[in-house]
Structures are given as structure tokens and as C-alpha cells.
MDAnalysis code that builds the backbone (N, CA, C; Angstrom):
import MDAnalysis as mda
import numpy as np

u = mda.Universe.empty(441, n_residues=147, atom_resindex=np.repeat(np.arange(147), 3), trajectory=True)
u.add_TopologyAttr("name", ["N", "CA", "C"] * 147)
u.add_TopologyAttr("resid", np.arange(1, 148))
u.add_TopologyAttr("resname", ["UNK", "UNK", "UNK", "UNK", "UNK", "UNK", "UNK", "UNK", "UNK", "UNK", "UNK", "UNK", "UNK", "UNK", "UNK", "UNK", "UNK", "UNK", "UNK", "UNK", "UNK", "UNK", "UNK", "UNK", "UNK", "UNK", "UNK", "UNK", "UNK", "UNK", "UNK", "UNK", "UNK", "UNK", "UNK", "UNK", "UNK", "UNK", "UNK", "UNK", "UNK", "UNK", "UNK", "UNK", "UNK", "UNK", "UNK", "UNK", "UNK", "UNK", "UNK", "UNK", "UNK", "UNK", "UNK", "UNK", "UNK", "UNK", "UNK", "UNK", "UNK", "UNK", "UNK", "UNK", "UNK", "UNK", "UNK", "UNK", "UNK", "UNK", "UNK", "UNK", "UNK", "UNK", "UNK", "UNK", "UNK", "UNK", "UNK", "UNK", "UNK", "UNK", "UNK", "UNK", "UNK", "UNK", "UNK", "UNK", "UNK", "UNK", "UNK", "UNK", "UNK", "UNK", "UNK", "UNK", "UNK", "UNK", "UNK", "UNK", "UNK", "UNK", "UNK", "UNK", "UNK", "UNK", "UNK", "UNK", "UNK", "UNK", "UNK", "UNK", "UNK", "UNK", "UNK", "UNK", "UNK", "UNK", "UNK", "UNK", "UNK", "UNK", "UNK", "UNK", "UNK", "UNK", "UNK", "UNK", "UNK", "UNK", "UNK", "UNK", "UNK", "UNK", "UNK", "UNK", "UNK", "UNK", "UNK", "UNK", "UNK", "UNK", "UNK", "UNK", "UNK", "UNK", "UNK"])
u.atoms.positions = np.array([
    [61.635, -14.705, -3.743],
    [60.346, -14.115, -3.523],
    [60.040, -13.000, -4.536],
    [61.346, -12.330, -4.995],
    [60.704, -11.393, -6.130],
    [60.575, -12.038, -7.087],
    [60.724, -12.879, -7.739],
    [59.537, -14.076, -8.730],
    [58.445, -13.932, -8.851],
    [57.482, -13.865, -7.909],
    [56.356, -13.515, -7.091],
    [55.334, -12.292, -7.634],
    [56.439, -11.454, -7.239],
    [55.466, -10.042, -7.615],
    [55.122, -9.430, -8.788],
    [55.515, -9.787, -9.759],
    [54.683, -10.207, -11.376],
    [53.630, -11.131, -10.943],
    [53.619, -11.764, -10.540],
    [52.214, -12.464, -10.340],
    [51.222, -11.963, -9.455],
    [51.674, -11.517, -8.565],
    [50.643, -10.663, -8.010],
    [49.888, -9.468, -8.596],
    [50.922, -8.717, -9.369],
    [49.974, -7.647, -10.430],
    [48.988, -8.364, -11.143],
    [49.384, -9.687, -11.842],
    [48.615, -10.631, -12.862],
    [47.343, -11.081, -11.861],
    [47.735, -11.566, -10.863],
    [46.358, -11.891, -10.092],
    [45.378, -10.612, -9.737],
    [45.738, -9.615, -9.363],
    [45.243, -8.285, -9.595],
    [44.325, -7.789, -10.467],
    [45.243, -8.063, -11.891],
    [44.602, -7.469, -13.028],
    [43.478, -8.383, -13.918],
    [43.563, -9.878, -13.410],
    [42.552, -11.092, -13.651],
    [41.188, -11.134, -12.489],
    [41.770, -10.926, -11.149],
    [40.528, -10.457, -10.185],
    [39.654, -9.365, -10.737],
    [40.496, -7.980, -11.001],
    [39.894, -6.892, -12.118],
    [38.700, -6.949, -13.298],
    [39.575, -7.648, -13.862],
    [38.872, -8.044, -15.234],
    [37.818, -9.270, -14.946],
    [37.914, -10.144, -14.047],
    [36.815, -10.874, -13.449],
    [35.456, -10.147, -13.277],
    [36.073, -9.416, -12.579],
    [34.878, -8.252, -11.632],
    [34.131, -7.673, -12.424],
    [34.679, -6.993, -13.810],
    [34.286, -5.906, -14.635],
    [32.965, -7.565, -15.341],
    [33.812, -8.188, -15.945],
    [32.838, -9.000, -16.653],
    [31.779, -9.319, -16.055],
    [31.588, -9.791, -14.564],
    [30.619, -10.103, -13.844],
    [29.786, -9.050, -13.650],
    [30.441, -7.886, -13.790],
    [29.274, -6.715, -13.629],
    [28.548, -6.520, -14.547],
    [29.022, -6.357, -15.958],
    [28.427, -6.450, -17.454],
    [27.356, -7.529, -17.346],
    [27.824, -9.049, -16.980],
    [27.105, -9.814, -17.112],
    [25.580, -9.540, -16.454],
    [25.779, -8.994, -15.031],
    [24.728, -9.018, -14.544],
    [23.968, -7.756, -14.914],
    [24.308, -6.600, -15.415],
    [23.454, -5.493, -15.644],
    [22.834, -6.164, -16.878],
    [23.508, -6.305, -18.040],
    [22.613, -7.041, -19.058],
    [21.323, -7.688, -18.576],
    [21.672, -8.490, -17.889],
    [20.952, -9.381, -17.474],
    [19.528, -8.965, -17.094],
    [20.008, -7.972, -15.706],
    [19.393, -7.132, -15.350],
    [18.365, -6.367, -16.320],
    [18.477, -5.780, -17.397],
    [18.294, -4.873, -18.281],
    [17.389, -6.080, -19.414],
    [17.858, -6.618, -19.441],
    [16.281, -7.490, -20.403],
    [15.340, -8.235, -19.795],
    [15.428, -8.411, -18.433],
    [14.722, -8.726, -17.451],
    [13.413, -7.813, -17.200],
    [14.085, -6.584, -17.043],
    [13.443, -5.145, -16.952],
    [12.421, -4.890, -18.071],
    [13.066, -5.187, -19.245],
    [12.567, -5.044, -20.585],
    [11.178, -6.024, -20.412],
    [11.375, -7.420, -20.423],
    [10.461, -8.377, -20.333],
    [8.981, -7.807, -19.820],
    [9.951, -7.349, -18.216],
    [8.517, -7.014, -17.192],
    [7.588, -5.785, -17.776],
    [8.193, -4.833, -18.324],
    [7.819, -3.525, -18.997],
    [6.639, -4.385, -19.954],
    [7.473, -4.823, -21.072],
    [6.102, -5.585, -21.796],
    [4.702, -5.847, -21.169],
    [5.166, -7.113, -20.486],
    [4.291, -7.616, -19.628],
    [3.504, -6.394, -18.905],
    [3.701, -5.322, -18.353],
    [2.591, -4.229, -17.509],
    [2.238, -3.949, -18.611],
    [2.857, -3.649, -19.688],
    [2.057, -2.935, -20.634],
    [0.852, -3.683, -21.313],
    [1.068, -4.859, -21.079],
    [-0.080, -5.878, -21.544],
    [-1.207, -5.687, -20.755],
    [-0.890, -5.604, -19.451],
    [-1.557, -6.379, -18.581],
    [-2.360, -4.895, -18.497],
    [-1.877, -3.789, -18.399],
    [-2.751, -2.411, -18.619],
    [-3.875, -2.014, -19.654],
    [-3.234, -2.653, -20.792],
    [-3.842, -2.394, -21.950],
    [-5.000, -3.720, -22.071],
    [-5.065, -4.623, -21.427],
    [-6.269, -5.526, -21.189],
    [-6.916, -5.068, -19.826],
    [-6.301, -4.079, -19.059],
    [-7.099, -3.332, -17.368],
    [-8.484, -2.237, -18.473],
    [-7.569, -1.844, -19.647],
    [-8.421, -0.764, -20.404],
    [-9.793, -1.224, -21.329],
    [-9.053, -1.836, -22.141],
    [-10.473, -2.945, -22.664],
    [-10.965, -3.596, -22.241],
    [-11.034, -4.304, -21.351],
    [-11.871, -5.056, -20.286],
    [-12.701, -3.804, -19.542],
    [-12.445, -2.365, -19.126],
    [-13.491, -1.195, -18.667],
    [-14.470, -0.705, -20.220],
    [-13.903, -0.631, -21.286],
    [-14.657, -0.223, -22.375],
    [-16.060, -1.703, -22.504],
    [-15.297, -2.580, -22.038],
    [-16.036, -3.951, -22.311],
    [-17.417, -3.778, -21.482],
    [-16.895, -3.542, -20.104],
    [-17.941, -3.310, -18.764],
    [-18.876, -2.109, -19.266],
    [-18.109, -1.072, -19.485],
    [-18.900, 0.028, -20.127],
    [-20.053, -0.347, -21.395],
    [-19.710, -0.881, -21.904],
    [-20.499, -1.424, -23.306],
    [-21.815, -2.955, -22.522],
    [-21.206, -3.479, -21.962],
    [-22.395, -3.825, -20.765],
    [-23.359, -3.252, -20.107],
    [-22.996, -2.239, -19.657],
    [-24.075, -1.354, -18.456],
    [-24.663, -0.615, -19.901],
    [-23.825, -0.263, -20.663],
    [-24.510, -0.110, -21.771],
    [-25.950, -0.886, -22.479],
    [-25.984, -1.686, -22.888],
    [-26.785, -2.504, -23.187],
    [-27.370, -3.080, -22.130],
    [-27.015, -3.084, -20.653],
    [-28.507, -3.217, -19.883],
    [-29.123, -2.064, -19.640],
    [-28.555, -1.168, -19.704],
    [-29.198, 0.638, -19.280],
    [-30.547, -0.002, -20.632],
    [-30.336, 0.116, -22.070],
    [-31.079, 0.088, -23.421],
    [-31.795, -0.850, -22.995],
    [-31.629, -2.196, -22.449],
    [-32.770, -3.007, -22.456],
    [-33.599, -2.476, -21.457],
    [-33.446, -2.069, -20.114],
    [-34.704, -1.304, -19.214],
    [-35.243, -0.517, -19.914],
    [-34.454, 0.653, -20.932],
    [-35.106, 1.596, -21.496],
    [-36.297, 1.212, -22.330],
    [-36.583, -0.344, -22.567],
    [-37.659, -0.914, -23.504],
    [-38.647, -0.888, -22.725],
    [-38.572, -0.996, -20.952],
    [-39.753, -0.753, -20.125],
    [-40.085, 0.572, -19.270],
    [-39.188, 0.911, -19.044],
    [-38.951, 2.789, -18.501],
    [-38.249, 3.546, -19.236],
    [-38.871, 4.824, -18.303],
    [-38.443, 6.047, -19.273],
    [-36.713, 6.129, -19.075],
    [-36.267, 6.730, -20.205],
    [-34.501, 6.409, -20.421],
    [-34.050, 6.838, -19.222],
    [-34.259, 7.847, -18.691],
    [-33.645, 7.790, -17.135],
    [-33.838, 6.899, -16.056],
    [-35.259, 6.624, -16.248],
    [-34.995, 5.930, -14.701],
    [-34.099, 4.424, -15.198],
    [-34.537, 4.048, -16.276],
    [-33.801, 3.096, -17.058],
    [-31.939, 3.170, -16.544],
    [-31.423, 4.802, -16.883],
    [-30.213, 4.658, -16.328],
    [-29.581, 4.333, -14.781],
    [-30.640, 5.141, -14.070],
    [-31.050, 4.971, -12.844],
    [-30.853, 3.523, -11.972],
    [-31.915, 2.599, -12.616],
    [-31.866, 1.474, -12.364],
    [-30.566, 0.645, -12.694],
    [-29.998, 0.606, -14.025],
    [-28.936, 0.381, -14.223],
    [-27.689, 0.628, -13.389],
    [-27.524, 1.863, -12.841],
    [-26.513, 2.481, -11.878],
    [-26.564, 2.025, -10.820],
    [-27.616, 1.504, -10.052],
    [-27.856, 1.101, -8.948],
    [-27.782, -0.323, -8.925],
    [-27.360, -1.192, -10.235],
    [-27.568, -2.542, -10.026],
    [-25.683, -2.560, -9.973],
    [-25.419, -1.760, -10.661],
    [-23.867, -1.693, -11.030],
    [-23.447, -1.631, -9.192],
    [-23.900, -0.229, -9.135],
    [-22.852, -0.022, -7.687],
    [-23.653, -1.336, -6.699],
    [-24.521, -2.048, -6.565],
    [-24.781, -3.635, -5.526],
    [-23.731, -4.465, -5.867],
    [-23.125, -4.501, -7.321],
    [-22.213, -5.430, -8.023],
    [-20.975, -4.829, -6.816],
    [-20.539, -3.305, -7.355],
    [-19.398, -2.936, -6.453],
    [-19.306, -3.181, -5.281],
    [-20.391, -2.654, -4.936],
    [-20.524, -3.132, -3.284],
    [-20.329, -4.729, -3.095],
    [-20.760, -5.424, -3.533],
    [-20.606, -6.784, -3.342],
    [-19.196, -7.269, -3.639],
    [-18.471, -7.479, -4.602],
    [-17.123, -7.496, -5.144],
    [-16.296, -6.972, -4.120],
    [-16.660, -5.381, -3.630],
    [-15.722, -4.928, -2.439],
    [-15.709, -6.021, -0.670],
    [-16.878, -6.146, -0.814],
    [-17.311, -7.388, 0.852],
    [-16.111, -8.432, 0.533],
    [-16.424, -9.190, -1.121],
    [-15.729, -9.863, -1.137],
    [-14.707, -10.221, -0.741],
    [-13.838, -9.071, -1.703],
    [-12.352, -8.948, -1.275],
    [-11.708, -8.324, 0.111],
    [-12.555, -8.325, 1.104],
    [-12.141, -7.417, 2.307],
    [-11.769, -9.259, 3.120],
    [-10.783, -8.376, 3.879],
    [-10.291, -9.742, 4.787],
    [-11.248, -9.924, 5.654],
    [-11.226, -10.885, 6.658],
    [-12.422, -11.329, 7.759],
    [-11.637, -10.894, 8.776],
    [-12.223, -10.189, 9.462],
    [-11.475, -10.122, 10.872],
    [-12.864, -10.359, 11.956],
    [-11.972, -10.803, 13.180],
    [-12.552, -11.668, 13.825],
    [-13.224, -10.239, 14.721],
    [-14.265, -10.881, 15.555],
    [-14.881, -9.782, 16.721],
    [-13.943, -9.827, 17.744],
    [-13.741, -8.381, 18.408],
    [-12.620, -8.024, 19.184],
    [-14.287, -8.772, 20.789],
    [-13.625, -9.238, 21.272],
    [-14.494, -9.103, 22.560],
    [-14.249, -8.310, 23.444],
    [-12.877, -7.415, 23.538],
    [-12.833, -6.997, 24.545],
    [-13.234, -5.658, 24.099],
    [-14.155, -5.251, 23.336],
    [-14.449, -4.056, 22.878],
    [-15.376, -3.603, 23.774],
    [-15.450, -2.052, 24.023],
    [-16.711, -1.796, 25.120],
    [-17.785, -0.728, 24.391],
    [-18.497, -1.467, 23.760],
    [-19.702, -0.162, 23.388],
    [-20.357, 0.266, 24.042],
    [-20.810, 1.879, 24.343],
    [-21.841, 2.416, 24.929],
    [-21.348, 2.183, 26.742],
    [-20.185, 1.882, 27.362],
    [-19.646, 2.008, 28.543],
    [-18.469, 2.239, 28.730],
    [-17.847, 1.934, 29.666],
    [-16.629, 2.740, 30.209],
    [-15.497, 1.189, 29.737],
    [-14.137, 1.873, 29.372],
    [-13.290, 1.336, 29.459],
    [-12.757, 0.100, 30.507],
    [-12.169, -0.924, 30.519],
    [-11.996, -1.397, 31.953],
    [-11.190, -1.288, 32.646],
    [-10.810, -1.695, 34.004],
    [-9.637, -1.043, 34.583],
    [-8.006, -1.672, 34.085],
    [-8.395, -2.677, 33.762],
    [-7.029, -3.357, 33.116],
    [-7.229, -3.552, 31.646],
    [-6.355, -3.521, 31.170],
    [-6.028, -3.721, 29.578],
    [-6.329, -4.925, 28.894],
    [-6.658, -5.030, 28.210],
    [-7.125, -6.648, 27.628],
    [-6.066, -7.338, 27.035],
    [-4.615, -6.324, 27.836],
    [-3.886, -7.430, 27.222],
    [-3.301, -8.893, 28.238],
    [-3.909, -8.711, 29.098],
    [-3.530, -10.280, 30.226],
    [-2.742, -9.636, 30.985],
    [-2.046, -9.101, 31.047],
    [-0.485, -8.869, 31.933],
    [-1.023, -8.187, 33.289],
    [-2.288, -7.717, 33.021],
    [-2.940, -7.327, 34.204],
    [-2.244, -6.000, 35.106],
    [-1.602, -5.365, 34.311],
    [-1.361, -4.057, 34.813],
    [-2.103, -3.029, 34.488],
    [-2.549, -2.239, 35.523],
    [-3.731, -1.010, 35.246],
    [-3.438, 0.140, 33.992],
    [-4.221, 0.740, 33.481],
    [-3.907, 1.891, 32.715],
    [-3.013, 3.263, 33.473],
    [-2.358, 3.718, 32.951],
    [-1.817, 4.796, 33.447],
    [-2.413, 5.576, 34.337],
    [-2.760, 6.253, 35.677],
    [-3.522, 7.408, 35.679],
    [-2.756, 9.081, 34.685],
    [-4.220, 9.165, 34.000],
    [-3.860, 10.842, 32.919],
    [-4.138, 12.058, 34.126],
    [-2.781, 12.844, 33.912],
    [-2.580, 14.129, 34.940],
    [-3.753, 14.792, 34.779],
    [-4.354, 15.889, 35.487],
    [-5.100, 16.755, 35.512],
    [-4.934, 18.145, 34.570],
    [-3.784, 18.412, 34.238],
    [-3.588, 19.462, 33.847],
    [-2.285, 19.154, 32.752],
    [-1.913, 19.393, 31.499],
    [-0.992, 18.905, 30.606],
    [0.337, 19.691, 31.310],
    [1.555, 18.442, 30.797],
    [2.701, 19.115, 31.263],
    [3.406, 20.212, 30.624],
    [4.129, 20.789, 31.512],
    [4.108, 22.613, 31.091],
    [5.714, 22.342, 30.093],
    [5.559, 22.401, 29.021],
    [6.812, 22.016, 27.797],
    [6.681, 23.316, 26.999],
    [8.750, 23.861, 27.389],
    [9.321, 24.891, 26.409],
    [8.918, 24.839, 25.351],
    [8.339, 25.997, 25.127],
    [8.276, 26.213, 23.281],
    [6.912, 25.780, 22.957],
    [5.705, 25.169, 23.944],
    [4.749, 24.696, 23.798],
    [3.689, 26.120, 23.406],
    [2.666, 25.779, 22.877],
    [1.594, 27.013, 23.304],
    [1.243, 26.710, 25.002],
    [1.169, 28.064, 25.396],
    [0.812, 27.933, 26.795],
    [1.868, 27.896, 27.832],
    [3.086, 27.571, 27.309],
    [4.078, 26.980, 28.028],
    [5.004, 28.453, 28.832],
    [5.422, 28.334, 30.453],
    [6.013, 29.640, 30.819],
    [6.739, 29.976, 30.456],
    [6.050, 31.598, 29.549],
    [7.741, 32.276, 28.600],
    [9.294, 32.347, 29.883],
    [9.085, 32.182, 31.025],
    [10.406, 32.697, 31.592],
    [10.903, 31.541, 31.711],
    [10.493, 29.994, 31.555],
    [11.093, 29.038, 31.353],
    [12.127, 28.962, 29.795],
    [13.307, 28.592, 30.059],
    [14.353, 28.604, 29.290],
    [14.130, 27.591, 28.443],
    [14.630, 28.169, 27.101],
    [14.628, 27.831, 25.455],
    [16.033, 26.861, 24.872],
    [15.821, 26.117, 24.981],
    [17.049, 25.089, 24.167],
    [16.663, 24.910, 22.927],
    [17.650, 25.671, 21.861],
    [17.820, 25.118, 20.830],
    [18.726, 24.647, 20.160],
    [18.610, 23.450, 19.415],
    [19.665, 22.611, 19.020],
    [20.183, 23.293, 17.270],
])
């Protein structure tokens, strides 16, 4: 059996050196991966930027063409106001749909059970809040625990 235990250091020091390589391997890996994506935002930012100079240079040249029928302000005016219907519209767009709650109660009282089925009543709320150490309001001769 002591035959053996040279090989066990060797299996040791090959598990070791396994490990180390697999770690190298994967941080590399890791690390131009990283690199890639970096590019890529930086692209994708730097076309978020010229694509606003683009829009800008639009409202631009419709602001100038009203200005051929109104005075340069209201010209901008009008322009600004066609822009933010665009925003406004674009924003509706992208908003999710949510459905109508029915069990909503406008302009009346809550109901006595919960709309969630289970058909158990709402809590009754105390009359007066409960009297808690350390609270504002709370009786100074009531005792202080601190942790």
C-alpha cells in the first residue's frame, strides 16, 4: 500500500493543476466576452445619440417649414405640441394593457368581503392605535427594551 502514496500526491497535484487551468480558461473567456458586449453598448449608445441629433434636426425643419406660414414662435409652438402628441402617443403605445379591475368601488363604500373569493370579512380596525414602547404617544412608564 505504500506504492500508493506517490500517487496520491500525483493525483493531487494533476486535480490542482486541472483546476488552475480551468479557471484561466474560463476568466479569459469570461473577459473577451465582456470586451465584445462593451463594444456592442458602445455602439448601440452612440447610434441612441445620433439618431436624437437626427430627431432634433427634424423638429428642426418642421419648426422652419410652419415658420413659412406663422410667426417663428408660434411656428415653434406648434411644432412642440405636435412633437409631445408623438410622445404621448409612442408612450400609450408601449404601456401594457391591463384589464378593468371589477371589483373596484368608485364614489362608495368598500364591501364587506374581499374580492378575493375566500369570503372572509375584513378585519375590524381598533378605535384607538395600539399603545407601542418607544412610539410617539406611547406610556413613558411603560418599559424600554433595547436590543
Amino acid at each position: 500500500m505504500e506504492h500508493l502514496d506517490h500517487l496520491e500526491h500525483l493525483d493531487k497535484d494533476l486535480v490542482d493543476e486541472l483546476a488552475q487551468v480551468a479557471r484561466e480558461t474560463v476568466r479569459d473567456e469570461l473577459r473577451e466576452q465582456g470586451r465584445k458586449r462593451r463594444r456592442a453598448a458602445m455602439l448601440y449608445g452612440a447610434s441612441g445619440a445620433v439618431a436624437l441629433y437626427a430627431g432634433a434636426a427634424v423638429a428642426l425643419a418642421v419648426g422652419l417649414a410652419w415658420a413659412i406660414l406663422l410667426p417663428a414662435w408660434a411656428a415653434a409652438l406648434v411644432t412642440a405640441v405636435i412633437l409631445g402628441g408623438v410622445a404621448y402617443a409612442l408612450r400609450e403605445a408601449g404601456r401594457p394593457k391591463r384589464p378593468h379591475a371589477p371589483h373596484r368601488v368608485i364614489g362608495g363604500t368598500a364591501p364587506g368581503v374581499p374580492p378575493s373569493g375566500t369570503g372572509l370579512p375584513y378585519p375590524p380596525i381598533p378605535a384607538e392605535p395600539p399603545n407601542v414602547p418607544g412610539m410617539p404617544g406611547a406610556d413613558p412608564e411603560s418599559p424600554h427594551h433595547r436590543s
